[in-house]
mmCIF file of the N, C-alpha and C atoms, coordinates in Angstrom:
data_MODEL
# 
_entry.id   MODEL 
# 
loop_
_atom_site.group_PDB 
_atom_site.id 
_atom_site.type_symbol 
_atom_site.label_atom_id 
_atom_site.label_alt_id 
_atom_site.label_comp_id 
_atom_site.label_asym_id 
_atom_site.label_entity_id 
_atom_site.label_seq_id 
_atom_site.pdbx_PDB_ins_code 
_atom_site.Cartn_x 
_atom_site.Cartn_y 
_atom_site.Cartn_z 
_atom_site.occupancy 
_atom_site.B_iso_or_equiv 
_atom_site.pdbx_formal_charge 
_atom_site.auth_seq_id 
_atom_site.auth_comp_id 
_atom_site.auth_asym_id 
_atom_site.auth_atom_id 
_atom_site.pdbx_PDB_model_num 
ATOM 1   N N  . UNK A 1 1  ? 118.182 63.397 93.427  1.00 0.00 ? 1  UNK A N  1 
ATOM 2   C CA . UNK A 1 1  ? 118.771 63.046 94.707  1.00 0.00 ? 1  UNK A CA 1 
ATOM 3   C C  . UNK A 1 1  ? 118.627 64.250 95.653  1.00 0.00 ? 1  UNK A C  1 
ATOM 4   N N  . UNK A 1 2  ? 118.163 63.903 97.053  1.00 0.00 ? 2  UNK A N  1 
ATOM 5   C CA . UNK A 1 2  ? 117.703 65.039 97.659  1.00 0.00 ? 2  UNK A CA 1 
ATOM 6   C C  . UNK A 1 2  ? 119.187 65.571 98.797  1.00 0.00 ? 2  UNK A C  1 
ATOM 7   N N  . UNK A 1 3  ? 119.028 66.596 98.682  1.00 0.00 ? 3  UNK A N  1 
ATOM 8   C CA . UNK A 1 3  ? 120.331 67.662 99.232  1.00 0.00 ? 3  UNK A CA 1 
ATOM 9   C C  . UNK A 1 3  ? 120.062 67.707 100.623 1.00 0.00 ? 3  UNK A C  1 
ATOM 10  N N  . UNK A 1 4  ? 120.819 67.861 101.607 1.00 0.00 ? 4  UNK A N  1 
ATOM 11  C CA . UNK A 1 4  ? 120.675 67.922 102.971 1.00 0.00 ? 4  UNK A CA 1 
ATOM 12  C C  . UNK A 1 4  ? 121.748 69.181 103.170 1.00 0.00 ? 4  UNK A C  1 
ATOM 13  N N  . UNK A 1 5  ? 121.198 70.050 103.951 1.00 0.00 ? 5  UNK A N  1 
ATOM 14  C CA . UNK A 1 5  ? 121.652 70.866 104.202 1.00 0.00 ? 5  UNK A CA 1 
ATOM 15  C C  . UNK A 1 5  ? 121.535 71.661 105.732 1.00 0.00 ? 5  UNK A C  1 
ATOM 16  N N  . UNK A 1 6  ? 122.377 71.512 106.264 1.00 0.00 ? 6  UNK A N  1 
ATOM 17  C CA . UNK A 1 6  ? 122.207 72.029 107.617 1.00 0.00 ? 6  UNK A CA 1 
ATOM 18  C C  . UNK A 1 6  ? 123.066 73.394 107.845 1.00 0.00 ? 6  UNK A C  1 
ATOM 19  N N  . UNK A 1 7  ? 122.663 74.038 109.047 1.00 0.00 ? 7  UNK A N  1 
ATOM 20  C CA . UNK A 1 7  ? 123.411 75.459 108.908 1.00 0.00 ? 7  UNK A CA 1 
ATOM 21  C C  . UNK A 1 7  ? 123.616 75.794 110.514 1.00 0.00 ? 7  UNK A C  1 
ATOM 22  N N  . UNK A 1 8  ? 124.907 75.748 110.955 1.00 0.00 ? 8  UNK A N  1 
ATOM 23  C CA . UNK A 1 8  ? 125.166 76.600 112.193 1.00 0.00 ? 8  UNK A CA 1 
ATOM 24  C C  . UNK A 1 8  ? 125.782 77.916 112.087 1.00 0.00 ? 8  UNK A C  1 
ATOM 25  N N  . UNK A 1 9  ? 124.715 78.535 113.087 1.00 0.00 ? 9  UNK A N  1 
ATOM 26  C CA . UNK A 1 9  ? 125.266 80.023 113.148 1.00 0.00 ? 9  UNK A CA 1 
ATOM 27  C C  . UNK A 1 9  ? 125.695 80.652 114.935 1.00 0.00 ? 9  UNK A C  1 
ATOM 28  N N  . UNK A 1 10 ? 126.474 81.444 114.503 1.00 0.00 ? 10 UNK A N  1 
ATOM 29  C CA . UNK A 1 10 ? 126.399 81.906 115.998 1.00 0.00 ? 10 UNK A CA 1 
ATOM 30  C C  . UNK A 1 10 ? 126.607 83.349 115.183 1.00 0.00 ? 10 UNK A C  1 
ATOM 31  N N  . UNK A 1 11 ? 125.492 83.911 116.270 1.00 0.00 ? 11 UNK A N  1 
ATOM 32  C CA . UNK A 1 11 ? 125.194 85.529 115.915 1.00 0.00 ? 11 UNK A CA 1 
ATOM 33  C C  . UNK A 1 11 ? 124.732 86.253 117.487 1.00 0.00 ? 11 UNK A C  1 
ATOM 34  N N  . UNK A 1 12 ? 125.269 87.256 117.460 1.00 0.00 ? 12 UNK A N  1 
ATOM 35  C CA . UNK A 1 12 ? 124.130 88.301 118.449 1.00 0.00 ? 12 UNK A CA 1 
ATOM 36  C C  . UNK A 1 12 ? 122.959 88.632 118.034 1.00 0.00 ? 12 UNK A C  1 
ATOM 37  N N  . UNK A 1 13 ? 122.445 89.090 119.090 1.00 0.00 ? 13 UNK A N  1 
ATOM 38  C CA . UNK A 1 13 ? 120.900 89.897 119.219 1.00 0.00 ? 13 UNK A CA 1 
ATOM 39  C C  . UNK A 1 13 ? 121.185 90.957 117.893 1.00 0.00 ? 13 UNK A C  1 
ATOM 40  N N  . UNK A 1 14 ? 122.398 91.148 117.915 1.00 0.00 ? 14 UNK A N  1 
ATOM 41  C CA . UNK A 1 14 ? 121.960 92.880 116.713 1.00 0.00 ? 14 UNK A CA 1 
ATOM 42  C C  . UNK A 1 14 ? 122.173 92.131 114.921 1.00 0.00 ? 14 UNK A C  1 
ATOM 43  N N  . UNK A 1 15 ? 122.746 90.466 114.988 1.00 0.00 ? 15 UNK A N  1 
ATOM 44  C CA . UNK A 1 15 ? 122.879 90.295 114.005 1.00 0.00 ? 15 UNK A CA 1 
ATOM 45  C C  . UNK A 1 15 ? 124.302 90.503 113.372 1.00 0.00 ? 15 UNK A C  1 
ATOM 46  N N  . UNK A 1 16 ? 125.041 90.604 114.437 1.00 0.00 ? 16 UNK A N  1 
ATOM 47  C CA . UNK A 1 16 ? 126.636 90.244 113.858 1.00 0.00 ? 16 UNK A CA 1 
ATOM 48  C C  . UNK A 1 16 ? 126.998 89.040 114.914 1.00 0.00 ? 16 UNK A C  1 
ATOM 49  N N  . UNK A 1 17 ? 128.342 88.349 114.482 1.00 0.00 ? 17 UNK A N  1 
ATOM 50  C CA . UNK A 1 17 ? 129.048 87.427 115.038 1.00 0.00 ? 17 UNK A CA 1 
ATOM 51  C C  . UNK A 1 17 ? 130.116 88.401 115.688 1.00 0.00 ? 17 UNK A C  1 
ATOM 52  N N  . UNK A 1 18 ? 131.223 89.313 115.597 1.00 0.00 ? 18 UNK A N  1 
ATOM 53  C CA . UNK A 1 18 ? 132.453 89.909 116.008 1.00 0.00 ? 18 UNK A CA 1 
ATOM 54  C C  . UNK A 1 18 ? 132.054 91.194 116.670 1.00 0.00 ? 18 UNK A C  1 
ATOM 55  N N  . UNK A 1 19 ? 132.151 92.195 117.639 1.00 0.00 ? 19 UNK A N  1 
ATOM 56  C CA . UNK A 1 19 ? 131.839 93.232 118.029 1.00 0.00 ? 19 UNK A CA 1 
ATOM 57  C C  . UNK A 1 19 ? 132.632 94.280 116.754 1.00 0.00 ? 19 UNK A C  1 
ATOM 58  N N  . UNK A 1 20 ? 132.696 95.341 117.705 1.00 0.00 ? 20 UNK A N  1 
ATOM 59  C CA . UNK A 1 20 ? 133.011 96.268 116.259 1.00 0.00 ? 20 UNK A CA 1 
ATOM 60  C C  . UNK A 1 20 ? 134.598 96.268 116.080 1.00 0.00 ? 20 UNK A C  1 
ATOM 61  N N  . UNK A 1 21 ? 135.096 95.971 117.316 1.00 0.00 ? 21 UNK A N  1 
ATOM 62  C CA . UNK A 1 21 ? 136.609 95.860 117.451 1.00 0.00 ? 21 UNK A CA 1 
ATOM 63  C C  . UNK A 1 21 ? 137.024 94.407 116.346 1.00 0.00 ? 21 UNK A C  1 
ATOM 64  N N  . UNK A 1 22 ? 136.090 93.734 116.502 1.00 0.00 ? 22 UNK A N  1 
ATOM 65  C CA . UNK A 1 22 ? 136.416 92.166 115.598 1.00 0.00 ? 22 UNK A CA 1 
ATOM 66  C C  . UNK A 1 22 ? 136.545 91.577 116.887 1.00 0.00 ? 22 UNK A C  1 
ATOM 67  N N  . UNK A 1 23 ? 136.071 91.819 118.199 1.00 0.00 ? 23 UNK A N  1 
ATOM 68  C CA . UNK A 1 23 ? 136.562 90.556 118.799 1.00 0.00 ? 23 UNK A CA 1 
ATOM 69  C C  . UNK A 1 23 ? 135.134 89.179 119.038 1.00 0.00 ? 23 UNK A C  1 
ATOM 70  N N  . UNK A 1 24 ? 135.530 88.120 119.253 1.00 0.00 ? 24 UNK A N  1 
ATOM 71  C CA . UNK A 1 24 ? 134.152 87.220 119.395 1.00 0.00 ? 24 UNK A CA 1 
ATOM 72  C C  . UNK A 1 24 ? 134.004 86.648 120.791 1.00 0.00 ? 24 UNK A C  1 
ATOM 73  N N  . UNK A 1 25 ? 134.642 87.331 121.733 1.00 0.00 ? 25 UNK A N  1 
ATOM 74  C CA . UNK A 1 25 ? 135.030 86.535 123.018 1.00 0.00 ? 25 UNK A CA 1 
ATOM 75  C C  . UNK A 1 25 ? 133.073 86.419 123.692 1.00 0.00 ? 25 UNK A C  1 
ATOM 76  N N  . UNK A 1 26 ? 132.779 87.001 123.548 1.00 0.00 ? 26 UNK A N  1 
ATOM 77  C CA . UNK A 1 26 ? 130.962 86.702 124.086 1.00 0.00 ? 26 UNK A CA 1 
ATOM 78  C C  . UNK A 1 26 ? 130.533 85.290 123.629 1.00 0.00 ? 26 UNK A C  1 
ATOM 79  N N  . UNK A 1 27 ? 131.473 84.400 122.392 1.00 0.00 ? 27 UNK A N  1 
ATOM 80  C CA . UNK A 1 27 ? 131.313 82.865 122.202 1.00 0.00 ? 27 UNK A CA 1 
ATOM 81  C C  . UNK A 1 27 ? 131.388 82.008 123.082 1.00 0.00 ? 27 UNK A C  1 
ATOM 82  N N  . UNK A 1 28 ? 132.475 82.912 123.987 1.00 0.00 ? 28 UNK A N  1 
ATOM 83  C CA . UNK A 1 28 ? 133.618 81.856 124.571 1.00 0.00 ? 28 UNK A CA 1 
ATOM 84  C C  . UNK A 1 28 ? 132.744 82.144 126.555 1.00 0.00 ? 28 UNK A C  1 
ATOM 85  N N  . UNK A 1 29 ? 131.203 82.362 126.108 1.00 0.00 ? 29 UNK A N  1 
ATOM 86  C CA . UNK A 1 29 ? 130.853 82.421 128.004 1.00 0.00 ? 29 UNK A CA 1 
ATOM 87  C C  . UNK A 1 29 ? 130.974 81.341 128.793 1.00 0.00 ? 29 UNK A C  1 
ATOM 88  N N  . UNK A 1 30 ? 131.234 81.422 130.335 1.00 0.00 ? 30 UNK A N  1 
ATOM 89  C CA . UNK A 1 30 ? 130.965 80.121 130.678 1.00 0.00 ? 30 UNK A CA 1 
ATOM 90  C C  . UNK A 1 30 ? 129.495 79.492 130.819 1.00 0.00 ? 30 UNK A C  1 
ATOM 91  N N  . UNK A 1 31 ? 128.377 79.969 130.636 1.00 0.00 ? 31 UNK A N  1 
ATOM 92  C CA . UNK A 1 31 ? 127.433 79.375 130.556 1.00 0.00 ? 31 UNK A CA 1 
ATOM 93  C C  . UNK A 1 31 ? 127.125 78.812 129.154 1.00 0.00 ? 31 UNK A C  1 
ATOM 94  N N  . UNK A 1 32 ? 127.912 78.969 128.205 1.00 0.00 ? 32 UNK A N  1 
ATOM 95  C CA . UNK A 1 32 ? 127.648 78.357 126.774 1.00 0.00 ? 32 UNK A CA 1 
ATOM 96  C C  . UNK A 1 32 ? 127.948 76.564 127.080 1.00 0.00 ? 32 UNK A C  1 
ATOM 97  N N  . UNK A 1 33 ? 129.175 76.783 127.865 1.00 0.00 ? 33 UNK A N  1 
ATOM 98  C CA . UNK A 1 33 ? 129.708 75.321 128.193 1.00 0.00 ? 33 UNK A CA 1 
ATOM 99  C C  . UNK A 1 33 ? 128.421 74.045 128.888 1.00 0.00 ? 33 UNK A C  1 
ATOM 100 N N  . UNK A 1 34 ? 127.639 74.358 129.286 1.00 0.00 ? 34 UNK A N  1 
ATOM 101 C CA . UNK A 1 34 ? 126.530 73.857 128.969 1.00 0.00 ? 34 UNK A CA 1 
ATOM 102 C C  . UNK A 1 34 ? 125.753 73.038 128.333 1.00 0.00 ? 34 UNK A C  1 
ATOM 103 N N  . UNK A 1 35 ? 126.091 73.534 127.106 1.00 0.00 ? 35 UNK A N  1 
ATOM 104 C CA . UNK A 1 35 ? 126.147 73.252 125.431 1.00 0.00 ? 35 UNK A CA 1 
ATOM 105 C C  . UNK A 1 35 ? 125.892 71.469 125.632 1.00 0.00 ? 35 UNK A C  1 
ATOM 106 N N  . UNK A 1 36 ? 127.144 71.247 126.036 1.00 0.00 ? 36 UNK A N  1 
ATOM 107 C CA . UNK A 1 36 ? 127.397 69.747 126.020 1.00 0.00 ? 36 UNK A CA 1 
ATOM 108 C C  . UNK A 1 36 ? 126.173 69.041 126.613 1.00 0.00 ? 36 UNK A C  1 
ATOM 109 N N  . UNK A 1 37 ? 125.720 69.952 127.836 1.00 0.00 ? 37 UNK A N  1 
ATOM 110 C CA . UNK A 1 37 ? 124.664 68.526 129.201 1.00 0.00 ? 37 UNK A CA 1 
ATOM 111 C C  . UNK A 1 37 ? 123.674 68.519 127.825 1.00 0.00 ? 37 UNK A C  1 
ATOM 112 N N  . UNK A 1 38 ? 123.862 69.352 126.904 1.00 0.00 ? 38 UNK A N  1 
ATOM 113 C CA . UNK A 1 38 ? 122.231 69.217 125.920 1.00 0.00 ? 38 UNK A CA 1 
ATOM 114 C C  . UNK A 1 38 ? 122.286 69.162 124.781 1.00 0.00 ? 38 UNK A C  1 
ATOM 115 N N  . UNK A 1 39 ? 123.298 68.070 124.977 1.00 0.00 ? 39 UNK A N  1 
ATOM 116 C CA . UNK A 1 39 ? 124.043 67.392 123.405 1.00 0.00 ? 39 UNK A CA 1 
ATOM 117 C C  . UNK A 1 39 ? 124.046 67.854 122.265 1.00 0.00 ? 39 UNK A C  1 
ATOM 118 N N  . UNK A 1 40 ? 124.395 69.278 122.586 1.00 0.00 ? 40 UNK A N  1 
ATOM 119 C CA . UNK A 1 40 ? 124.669 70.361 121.345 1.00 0.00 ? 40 UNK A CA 1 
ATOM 120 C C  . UNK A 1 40 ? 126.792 69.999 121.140 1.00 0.00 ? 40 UNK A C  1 
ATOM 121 N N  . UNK A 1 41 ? 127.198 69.370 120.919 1.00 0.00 ? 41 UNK A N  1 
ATOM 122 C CA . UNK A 1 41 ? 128.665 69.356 120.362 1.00 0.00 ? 41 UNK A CA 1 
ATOM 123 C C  . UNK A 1 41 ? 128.511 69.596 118.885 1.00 0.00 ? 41 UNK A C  1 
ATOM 124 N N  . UNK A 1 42 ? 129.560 70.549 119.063 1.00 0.00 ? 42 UNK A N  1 
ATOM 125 C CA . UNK A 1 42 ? 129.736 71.366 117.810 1.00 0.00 ? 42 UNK A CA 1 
ATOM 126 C C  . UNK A 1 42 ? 131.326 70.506 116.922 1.00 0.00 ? 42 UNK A C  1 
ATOM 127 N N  . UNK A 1 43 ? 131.960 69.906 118.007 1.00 0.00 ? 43 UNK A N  1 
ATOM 128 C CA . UNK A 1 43 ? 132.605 69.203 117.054 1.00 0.00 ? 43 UNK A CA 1 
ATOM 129 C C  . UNK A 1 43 ? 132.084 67.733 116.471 1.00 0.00 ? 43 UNK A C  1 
ATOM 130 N N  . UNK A 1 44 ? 130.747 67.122 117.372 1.00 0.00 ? 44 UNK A N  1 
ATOM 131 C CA . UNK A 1 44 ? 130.608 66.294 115.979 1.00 0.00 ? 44 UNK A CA 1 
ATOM 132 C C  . UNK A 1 44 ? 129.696 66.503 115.040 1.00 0.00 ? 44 UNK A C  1 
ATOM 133 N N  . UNK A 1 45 ? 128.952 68.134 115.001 1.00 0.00 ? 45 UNK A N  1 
ATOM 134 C CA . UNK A 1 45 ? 128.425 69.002 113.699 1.00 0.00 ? 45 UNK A CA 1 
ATOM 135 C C  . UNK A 1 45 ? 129.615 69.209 113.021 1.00 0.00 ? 45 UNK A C  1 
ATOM 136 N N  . UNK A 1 46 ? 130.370 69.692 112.798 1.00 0.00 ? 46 UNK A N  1 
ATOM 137 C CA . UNK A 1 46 ? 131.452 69.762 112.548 1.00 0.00 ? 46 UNK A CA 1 
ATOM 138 C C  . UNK A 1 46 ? 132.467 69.242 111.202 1.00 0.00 ? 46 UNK A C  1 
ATOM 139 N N  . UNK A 1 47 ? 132.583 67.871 111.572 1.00 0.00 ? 47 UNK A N  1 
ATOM 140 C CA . UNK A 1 47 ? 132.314 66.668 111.571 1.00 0.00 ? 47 UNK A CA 1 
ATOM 141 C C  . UNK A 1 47 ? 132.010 66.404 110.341 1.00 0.00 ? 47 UNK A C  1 
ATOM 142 N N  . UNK A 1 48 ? 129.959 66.439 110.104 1.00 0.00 ? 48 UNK A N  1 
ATOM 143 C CA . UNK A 1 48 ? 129.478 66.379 109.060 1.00 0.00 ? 48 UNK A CA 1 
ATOM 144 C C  . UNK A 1 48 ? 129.402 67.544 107.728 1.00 0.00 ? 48 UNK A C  1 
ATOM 145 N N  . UNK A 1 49 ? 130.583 68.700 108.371 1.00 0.00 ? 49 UNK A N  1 
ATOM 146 C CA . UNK A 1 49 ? 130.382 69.805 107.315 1.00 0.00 ? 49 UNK A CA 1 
ATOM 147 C C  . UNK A 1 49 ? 131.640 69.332 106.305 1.00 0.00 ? 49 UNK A C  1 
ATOM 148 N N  . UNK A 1 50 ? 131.119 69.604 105.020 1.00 0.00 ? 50 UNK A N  1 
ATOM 149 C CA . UNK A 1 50 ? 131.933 69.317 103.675 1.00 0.00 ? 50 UNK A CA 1 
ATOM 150 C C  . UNK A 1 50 ? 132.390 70.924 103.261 1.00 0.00 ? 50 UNK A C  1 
ATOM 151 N N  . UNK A 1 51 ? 131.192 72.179 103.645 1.00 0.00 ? 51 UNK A N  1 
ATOM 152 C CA . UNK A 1 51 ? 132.073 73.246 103.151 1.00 0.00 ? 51 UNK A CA 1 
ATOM 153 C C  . UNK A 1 51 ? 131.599 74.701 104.790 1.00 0.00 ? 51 UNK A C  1 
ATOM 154 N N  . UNK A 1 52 ? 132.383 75.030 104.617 1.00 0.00 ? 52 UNK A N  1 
ATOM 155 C CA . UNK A 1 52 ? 132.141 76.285 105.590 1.00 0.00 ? 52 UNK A CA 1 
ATOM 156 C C  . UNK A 1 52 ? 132.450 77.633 104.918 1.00 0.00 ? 52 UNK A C  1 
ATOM 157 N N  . UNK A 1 53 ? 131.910 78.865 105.041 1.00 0.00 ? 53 UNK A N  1 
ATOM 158 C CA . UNK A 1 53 ? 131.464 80.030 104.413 1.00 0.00 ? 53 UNK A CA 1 
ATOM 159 C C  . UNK A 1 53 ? 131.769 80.397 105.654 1.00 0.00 ? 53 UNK A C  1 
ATOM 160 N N  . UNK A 1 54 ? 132.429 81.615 105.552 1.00 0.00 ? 54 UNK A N  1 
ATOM 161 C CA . UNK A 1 54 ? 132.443 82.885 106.328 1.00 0.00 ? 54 UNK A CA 1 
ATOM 162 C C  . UNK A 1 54 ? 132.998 84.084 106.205 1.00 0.00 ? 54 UNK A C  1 
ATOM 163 N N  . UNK A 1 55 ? 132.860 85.351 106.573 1.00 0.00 ? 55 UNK A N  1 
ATOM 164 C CA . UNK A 1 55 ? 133.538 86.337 105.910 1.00 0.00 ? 55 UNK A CA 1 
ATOM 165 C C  . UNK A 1 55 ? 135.065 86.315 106.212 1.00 0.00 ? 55 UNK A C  1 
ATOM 166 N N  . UNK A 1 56 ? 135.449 87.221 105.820 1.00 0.00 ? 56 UNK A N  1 
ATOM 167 C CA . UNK A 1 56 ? 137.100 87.730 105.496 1.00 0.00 ? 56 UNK A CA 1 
ATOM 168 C C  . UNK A 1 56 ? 137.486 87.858 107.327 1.00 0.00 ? 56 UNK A C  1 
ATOM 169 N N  . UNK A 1 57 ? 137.288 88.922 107.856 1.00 0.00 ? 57 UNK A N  1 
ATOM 170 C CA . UNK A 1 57 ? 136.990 89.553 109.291 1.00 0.00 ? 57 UNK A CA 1 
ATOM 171 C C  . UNK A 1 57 ? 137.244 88.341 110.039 1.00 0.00 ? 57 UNK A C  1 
ATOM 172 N N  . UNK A 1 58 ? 136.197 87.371 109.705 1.00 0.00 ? 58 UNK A N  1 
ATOM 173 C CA . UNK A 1 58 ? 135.720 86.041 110.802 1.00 0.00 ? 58 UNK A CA 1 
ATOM 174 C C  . UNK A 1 58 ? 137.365 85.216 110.565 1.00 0.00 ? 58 UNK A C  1 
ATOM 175 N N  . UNK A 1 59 ? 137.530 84.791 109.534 1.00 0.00 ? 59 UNK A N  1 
ATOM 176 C CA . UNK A 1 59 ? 138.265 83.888 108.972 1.00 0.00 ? 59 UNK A CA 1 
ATOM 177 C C  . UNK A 1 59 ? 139.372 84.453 109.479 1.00 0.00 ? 59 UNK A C  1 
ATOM 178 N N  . UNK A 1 60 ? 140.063 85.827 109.125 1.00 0.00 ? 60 UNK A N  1 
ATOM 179 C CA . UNK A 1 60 ? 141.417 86.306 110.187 1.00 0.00 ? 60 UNK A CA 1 
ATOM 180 C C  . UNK A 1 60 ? 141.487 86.253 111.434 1.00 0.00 ? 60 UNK A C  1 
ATOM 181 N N  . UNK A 1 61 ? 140.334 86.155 112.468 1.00 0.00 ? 61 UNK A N  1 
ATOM 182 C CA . UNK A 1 61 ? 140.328 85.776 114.076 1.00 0.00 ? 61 UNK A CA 1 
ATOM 183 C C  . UNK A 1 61 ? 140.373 84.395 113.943 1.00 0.00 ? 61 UNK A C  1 
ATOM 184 N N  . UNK A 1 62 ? 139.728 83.461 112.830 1.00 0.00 ? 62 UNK A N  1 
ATOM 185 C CA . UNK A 1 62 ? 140.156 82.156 113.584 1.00 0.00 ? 62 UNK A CA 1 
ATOM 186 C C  . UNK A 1 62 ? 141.282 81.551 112.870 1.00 0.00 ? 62 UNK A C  1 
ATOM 187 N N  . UNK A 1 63 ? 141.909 82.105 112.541 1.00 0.00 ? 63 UNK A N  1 
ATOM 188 C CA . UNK A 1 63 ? 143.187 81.870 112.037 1.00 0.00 ? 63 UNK A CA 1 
ATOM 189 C C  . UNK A 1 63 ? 144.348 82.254 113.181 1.00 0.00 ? 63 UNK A C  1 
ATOM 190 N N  . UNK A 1 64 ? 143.929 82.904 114.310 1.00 0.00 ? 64 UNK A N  1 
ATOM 191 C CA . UNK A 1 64 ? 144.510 83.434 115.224 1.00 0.00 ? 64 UNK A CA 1 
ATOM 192 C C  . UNK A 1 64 ? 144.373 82.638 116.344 1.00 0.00 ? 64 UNK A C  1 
ATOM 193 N N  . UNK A 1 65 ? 143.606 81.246 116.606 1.00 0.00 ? 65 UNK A N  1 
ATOM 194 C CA . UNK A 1 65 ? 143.059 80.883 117.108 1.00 0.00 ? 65 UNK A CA 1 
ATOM 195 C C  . UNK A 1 65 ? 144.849 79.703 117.495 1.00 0.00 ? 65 UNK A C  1 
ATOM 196 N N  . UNK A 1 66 ? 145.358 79.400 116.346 1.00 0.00 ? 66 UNK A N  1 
ATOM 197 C CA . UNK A 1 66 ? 146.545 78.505 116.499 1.00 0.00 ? 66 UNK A CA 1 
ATOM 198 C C  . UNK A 1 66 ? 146.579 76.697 116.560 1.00 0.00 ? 66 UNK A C  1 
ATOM 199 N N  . UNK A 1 67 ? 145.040 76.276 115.663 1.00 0.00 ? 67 UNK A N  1 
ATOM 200 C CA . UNK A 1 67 ? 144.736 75.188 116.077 1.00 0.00 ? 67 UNK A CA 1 
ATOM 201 C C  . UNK A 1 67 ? 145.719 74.370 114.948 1.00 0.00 ? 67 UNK A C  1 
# 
């Protein structure tokens, strides 16, 4: 049975997600909002995820998030 596997990332140019402080606010531009006119929604990727991976660092900011 064949595996499907898809992968979203959000990273910078240098290859991290958080600056060095840990913050991720460069996610949050207003030109990302965009996103949508080009039917990139990330909540109905989302959606189809069964597991999500991320480090320790990542996982304590979005835990801060209050959703």
């Amino acid at each position: 049975m064949p595996v499907k596997c898809s992968v979203y990332i959000a990273v910078s140019v240098d290859g991290f997600i958080a600056r060095n402080d840990g913050a991720i606010d460069w996610l949050e531009r207003p030109e990302y909002s965009s996103a949508l006119m080009n039917g990139l929604l990330y909540d109905e990727f989302i959606k189809t995820v069964d597991v999500l991976v991320m480090g320790r660092h990542s996982f304590e900011i979005v835990r801060s998030f209050g959703f």
